[in-house]
SELUMMAR-712017 format. One line per field, with one value per residue (C-alpha): residue number from 1; chain; x, y, z. Coordinates in steps of 0.05 Angstrom, whole numbers, plus 5000, padded with zeros to 4 digits. Each point is the difference from the previous one (the first is absolute). Last residue first. Example, Ala and Ser with C-alpha at 12.3 -4.5 7.8 and 13.67 -1.06 7.14 Angstrom:
! residues 2
num = 2|1
chaine = A|A
px = 5273|4973
py = 4979|4931
pz = 5143|5013
//
This chain:
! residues 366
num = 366|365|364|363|362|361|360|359|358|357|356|355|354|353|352|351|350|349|348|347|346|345|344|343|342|341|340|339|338|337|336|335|334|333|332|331|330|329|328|327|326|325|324|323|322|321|320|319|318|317|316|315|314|313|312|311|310|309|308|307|306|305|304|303|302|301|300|299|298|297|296|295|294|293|292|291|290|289|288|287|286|285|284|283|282|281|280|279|278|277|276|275|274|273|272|271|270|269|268|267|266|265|264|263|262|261|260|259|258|257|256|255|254|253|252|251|250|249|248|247|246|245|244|243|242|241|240|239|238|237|236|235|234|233|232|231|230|229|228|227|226|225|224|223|222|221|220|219|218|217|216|215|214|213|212|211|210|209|208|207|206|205|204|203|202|201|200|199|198|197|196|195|194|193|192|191|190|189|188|187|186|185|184|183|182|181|180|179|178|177|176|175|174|173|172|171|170|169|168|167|166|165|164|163|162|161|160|159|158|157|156|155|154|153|152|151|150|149|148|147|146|145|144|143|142|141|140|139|138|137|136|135|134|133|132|131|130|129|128|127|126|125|124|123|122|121|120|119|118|117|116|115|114|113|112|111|110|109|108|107|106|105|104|103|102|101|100|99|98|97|96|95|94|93|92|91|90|89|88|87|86|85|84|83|82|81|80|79|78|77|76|75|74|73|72|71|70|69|68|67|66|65|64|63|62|61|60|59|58|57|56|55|54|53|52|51|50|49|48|47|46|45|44|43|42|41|40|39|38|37|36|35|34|33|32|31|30|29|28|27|26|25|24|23|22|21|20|19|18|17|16|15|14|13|12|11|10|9|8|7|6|5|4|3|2|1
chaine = A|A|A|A|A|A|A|A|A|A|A|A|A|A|A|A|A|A|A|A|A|A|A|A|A|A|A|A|A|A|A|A|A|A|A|A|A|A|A|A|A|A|A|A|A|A|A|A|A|A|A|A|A|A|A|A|A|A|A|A|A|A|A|A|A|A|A|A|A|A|A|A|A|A|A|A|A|A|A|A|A|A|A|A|A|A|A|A|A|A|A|A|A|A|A|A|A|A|A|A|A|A|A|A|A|A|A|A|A|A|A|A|A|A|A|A|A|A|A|A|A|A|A|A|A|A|A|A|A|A|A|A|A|A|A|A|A|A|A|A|A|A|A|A|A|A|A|A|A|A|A|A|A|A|A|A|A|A|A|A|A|A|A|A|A|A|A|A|A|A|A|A|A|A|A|A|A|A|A|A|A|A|A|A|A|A|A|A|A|A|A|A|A|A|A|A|A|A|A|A|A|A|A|A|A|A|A|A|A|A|A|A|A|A|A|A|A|A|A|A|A|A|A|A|A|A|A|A|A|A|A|A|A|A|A|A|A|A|A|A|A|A|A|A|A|A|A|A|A|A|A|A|A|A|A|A|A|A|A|A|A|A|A|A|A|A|A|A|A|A|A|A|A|A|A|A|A|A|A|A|A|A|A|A|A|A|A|A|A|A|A|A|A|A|A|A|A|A|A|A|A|A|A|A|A|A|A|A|A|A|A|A|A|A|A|A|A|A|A|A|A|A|A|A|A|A|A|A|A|A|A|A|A|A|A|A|A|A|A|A|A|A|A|A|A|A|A|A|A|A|A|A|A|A|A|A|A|A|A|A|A|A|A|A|A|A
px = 4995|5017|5035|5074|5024|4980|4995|5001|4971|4933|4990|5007|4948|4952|5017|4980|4941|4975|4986|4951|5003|5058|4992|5045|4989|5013|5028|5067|5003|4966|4938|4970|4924|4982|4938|4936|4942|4926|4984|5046|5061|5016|5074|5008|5013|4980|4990|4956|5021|4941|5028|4962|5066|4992|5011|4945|4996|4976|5007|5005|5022|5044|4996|4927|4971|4976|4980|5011|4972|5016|5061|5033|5076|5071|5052|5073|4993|4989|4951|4945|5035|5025|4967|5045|4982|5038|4933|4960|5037|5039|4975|5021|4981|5038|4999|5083|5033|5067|5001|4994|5054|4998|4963|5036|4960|5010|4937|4975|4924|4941|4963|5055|5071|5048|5080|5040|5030|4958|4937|4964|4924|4943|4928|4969|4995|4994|5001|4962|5022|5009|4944|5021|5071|4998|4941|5035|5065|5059|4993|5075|4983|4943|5025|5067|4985|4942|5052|4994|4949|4969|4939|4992|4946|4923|4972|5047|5040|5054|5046|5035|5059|5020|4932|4956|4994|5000|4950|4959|4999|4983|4942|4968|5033|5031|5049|5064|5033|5058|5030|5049|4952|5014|5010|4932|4969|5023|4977|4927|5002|5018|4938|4958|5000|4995|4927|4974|5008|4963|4947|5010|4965|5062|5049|5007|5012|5017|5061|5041|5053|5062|5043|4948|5001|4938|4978|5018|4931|4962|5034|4988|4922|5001|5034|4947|4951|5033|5002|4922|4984|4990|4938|4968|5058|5004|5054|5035|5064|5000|5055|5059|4971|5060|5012|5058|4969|4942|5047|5040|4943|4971|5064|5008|4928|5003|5069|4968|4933|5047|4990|4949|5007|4920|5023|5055|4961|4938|5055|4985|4924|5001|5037|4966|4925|4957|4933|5016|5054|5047|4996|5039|4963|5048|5042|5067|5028|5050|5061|5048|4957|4978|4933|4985|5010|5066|4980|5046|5040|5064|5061|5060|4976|4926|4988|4951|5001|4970|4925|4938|5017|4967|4956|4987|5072|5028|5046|4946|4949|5046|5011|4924|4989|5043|4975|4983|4925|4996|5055|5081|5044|5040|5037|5060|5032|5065|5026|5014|5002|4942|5024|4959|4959|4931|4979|4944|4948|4920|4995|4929|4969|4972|5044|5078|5060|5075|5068|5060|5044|4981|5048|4996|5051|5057|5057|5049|4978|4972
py = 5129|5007|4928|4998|5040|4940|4937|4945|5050|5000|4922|5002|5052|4956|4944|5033|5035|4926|4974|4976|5016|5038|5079|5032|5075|5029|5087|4984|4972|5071|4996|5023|4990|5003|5030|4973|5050|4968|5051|5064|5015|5061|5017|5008|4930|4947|4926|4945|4935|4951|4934|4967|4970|5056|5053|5030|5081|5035|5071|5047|5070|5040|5056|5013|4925|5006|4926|4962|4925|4943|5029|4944|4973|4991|4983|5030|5059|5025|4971|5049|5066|4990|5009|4983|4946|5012|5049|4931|4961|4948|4922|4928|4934|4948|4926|4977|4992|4996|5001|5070|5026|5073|5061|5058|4989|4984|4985|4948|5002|4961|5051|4968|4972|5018|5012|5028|4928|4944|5000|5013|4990|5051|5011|5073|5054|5065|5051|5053|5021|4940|4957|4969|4992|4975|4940|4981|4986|5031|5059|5047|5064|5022|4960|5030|5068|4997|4969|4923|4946|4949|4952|5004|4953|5004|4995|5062|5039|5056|5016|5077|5032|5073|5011|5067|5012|4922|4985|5055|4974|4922|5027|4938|5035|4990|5045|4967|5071|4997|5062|5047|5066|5034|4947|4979|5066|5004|4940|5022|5063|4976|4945|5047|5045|4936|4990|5078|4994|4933|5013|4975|4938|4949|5048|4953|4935|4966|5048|4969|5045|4964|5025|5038|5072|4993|5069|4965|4968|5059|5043|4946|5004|5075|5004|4953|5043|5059|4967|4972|5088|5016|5039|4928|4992|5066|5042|5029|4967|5017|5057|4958|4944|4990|4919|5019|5065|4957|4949|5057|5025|4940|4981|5074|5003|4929|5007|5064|4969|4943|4930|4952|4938|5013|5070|4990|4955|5050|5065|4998|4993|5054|5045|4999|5005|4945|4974|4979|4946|4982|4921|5026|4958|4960|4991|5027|4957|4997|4967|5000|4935|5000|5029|4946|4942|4951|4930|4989|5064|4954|5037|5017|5065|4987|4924|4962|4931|4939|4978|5020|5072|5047|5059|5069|4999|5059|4956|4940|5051|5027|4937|4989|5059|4971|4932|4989|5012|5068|4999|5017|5050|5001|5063|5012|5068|4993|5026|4937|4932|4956|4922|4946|4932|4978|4928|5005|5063|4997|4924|4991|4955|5043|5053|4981|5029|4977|5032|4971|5054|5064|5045|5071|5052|4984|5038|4945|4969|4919
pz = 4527|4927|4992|4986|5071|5040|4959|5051|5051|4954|5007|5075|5003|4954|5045|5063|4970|4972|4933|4979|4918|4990|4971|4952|5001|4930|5007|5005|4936|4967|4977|4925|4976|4930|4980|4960|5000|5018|5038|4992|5048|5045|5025|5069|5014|5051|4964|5016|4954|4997|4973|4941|4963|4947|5056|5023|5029|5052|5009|5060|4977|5059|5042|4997|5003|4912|4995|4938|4975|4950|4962|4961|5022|4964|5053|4997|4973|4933|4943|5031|5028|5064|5070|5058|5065|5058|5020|4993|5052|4960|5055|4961|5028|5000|4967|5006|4926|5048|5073|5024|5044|4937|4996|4958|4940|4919|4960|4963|4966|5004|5043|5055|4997|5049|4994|5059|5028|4950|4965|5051|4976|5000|5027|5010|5049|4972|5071|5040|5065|5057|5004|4926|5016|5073|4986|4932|5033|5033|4983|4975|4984|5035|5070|4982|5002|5057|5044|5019|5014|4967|5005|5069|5024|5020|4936|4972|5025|4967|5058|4986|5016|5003|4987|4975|4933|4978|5054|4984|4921|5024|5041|5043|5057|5067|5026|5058|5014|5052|5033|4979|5011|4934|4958|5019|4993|4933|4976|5025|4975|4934|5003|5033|4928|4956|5052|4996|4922|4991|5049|5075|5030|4987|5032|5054|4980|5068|5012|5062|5031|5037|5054|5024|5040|5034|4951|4946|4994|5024|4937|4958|5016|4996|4930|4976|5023|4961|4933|5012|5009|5071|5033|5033|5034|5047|4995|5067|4977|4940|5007|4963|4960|4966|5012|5040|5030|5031|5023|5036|5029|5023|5035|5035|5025|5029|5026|5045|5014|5035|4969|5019|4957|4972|4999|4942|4968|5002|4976|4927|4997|5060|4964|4933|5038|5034|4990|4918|5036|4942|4972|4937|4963|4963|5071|5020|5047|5056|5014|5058|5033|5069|4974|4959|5040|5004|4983|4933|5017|5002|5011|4956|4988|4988|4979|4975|5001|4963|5000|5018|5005|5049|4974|5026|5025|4947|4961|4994|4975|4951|4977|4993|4963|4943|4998|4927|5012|4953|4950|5021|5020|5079|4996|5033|5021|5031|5062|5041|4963|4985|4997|4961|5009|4982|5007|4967|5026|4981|5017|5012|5063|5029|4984|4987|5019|4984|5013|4980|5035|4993|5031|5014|5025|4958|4997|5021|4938|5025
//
């Protein structure tokens, strides 16, 4: 275990009468990072949260907080707290009371009261709200409140259980900066859960993808989006063309009926993969050019970029991002860069997959 760790799930389980919702989960959270647990409704992402705050106890395996088994410790003797969906804010009392009812509940002086919820206040810049009643603030400025009475116990780690999830678009890409930044500014542990794959890419040092109850992959934003490790990863995370192919040998694949050079390579040879180009590595050409020949089927005007589908003569749907239009029906040729094709082994696991890429360090774009 990192000497920085401060959380350690180690082959944790939990089912639900009689459901597994967690398999045998393990992995390390070190201090001062911002992690992001990102997955589909029901894959278990709440639930670890759950575990890590005390709400829930594990049915199997250990959890550990700083060397120390938390697996029966309660809530409130934990150095966590939570920042629920909802906010759960008291609409009876004002700013400062909402912010200081942890503090009171452990009886502190009036005097460290004052002083804590004041400087929580000003960290989350809510500076002269304290008087404020709830019912009078914008969804930004409750959220603000609810962090600030998180951080106002002085946490080790902060738990986000999808909390900008009520805001409007604007309001929620505007908490998400905030939000970074007031992690980096107070050092302490952010564990976010979201079923948004673009927040999580904007926001995470690291990020867990889940998925049925297990860990699928888990890694920076950068090399989670460039480098999934199966099907599951590629297509949850951003948009991607995901379509069979063969490994010819080290750094040459076969797919579309066509061979093309690559940087992958620890496959064994003419081994059934799948192949992931993200459509913005993808390059209009002029028909006849290119690399692959394909037909206009569709086109979408999404403001910075065109989205446009196209079939290859194989029957493989090619999305592409470019912001150059297209007619229906118009054949184009599509250019990609080696670096840009993904090879992708059937089954196999995070641990082998990482294995895999240190073999070739510095050849593959990692």
């Amino acid at each position: 275990m990192a000497e920085n760790t401060i959380i350690h799930f180690n082959h944790v389980s939990k089912q639900f009468d009689g459901e597994t919702i967690l398999r045998d989960i393990s992995f390390e959270i070190e201090r001062g990072k911002f992690y992001t647990l990102l997955g589909p409704s029901g894959c278990g992402k709440t639930t670890i949260l759950r575990l890590i705050a005390g709400f829930l106890e594990p049915s199997g395996g250990t959890i550990e907080f700083d060397g120390h088994s938390v697996n029966k410790l309660p809530p409130n003797k934990r150095q966590v707290n939570t920042v629920f969906q909802d906010y759960a804010l008291f609409p009876h009392l004002n700013v400062f009371e909402n912010v200081a009812f942890g503090l009171r509940i452990n009886k502190l002086p009036n005097k460290e009261i004052a002083t804590r919820v004041k400087e929580a206040l000003h960290f989350v810049n809510l500076d002269g709200y304290e008087n404020r009643e709830i019912a009078d603030l914008s969804g930004g400025q409750k959220q603000r409140v609810a962090i600030a009475r998180a951080i106002v116990n002085r946490p080790q780690v902060l738990l986000l259980d999808e909390p900008l999830s009520a805001l409007d678009l604007k309001l929620r890409t505007a908490m998400q900066s905030e939000l970074r930044q007031l992690q980096r500014r107070l050092g302490i542990t952010f564990i976010f859960v979201t079923h948004d794959q673009e927040e999580a890419l904007a926001m995470s040092d690291e990020i867990f993808v889940l998925n049925k109850g297990k860990i699928e992959q888990s890694g920076s934003p950068r090399s989670i989006y460039d480098e999934p490790i199966n099907r599951f990863v590629a297509d949850f995370i951003g948009e991607s063309n995901i379509i069979p192919g063969n490994m010819v040998r080290d750094r040459v694949v076969s797919f579309a009926g066509k061979v093309f050079d690559c940087v992958d390579q620890g496959f064994d040879e003419n081994e059934a993969v799948e192949i992931v180009i993200r459509p913005e590595d993808l390059e209009l050409k002029q028909r006849g050019e290119g690399l692959l020949q394909v037909r206009v089927e569709s086109q979408l005007f999404r403001g910075v970029h065109y989205e446009i589908i196209g079939k290859d003569k194989d029957g493989n749907a090619w999305m592409i991002h470019s912001t150059k239009s297209t007619k229906l029906g118009e054949e184009i040729g599509l250019f990609f860069e080696p670096e840009a094709i993904h090879v992708m082994r059937h089954g196999e696991s995070e641990e082998d997959f990482d294995r895999r890429l240190e073999s070739y360090e510095g050849v593959c774009h990692v």
